[in-house]
C-alpha positions in Angstrom: 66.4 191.5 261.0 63.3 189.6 262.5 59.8 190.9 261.1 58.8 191.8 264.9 62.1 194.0 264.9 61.4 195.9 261.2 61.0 199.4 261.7 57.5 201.0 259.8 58.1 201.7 256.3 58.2 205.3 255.2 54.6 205.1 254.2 53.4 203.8 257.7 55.6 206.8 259.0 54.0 209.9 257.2 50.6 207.9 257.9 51.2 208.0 261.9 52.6 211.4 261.6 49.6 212.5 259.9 47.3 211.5 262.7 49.0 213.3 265.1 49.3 216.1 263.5 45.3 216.0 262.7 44.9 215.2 266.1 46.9 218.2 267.3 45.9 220.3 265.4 42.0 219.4 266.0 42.8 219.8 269.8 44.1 223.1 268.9 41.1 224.3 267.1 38.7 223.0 270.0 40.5 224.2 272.7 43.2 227.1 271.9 41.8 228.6 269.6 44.4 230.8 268.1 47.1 229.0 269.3 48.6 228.3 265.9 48.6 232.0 264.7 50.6 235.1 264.9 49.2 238.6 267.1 47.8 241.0 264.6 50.8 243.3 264.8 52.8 240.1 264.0 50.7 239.6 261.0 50.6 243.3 259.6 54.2 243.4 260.1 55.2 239.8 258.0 52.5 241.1 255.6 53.7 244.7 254.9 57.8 242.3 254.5 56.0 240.2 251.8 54.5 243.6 250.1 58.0 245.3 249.9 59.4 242.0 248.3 60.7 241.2 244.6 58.9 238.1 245.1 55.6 239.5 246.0 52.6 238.6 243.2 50.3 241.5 243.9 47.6 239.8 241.8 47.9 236.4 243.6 48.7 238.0 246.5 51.4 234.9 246.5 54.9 234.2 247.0 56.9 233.9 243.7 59.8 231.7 245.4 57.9 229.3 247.8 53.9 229.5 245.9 52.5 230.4 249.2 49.2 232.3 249.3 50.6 235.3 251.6 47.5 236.1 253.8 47.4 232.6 255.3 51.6 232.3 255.6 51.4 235.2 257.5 49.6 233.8 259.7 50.9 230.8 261.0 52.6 231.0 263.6 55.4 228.6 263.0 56.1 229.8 259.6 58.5 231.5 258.0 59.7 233.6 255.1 62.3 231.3 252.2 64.0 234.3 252.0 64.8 234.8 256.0 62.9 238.0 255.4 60.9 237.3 258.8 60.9 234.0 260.8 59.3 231.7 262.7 57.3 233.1 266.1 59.1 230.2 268.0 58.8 232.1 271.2 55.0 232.8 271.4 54.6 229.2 270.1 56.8 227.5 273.1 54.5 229.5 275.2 51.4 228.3 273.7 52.7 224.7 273.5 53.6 224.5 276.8 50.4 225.3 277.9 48.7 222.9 275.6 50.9 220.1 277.0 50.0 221.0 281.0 46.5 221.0 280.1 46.3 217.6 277.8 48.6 216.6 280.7 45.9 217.6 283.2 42.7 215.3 280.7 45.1 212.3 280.8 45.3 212.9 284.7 41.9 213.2 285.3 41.0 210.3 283.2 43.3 208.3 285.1 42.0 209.7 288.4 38.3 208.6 287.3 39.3 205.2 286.7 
């Protein structure tokens, strides 16, 4: 295989990847604001799962199988239990993504529009 034909190495790979996800996830921050996390009722619910577990460190208030510190897993809302105790909030974060897209879709549209 030619040089100009080599796919990136692994490295290069989990460096690109790591830029977008910075970069989504600083878009996020500036201009969803919550888009990444659970509705409080989500939250207490996941939470009050973790409490009732065998896995549940009440000191660290951890996870004993994954090490996850609870209050911030609970939030996220892509996350999900390693025990299938509760999942991922894939619906509400469709939604939200969606909504990201049509409006980074709308910048790179306006940008164009201005050029």
């Amino acid at each position: 295989m030619s040089e100009e034909n080599q796919r990136p190495s692994i490295g290069t790979k989990a460096i690109n990847l790591a830029k977008f996800t910075w970069q989504l996830m600083n878009y996020i921050r500036e201009n969803e604001g919550e888009s990444l996390v659970v509705t409080d009722e989500v939250y207490k619910e996941r939470v009050s799962i973790c409490k009732g577990c065998e896995k549940y460190d009440e000191i660290e208030n951890e996870c004993l199988e994954c090490g996850c510190y609870i209050p911030a897993k609970a939030k996220v809302v892509l996350d999900s239990c390693p025990l299938n105790k509760w999942t991922a909030d894939e619906e509400t974060w469709n939604e939200r993504f969606a909504g990201i897209k049509e409006r980074l879709q709308e910048k790179v549209d306006k940008e164009k529009e201005s050029q």
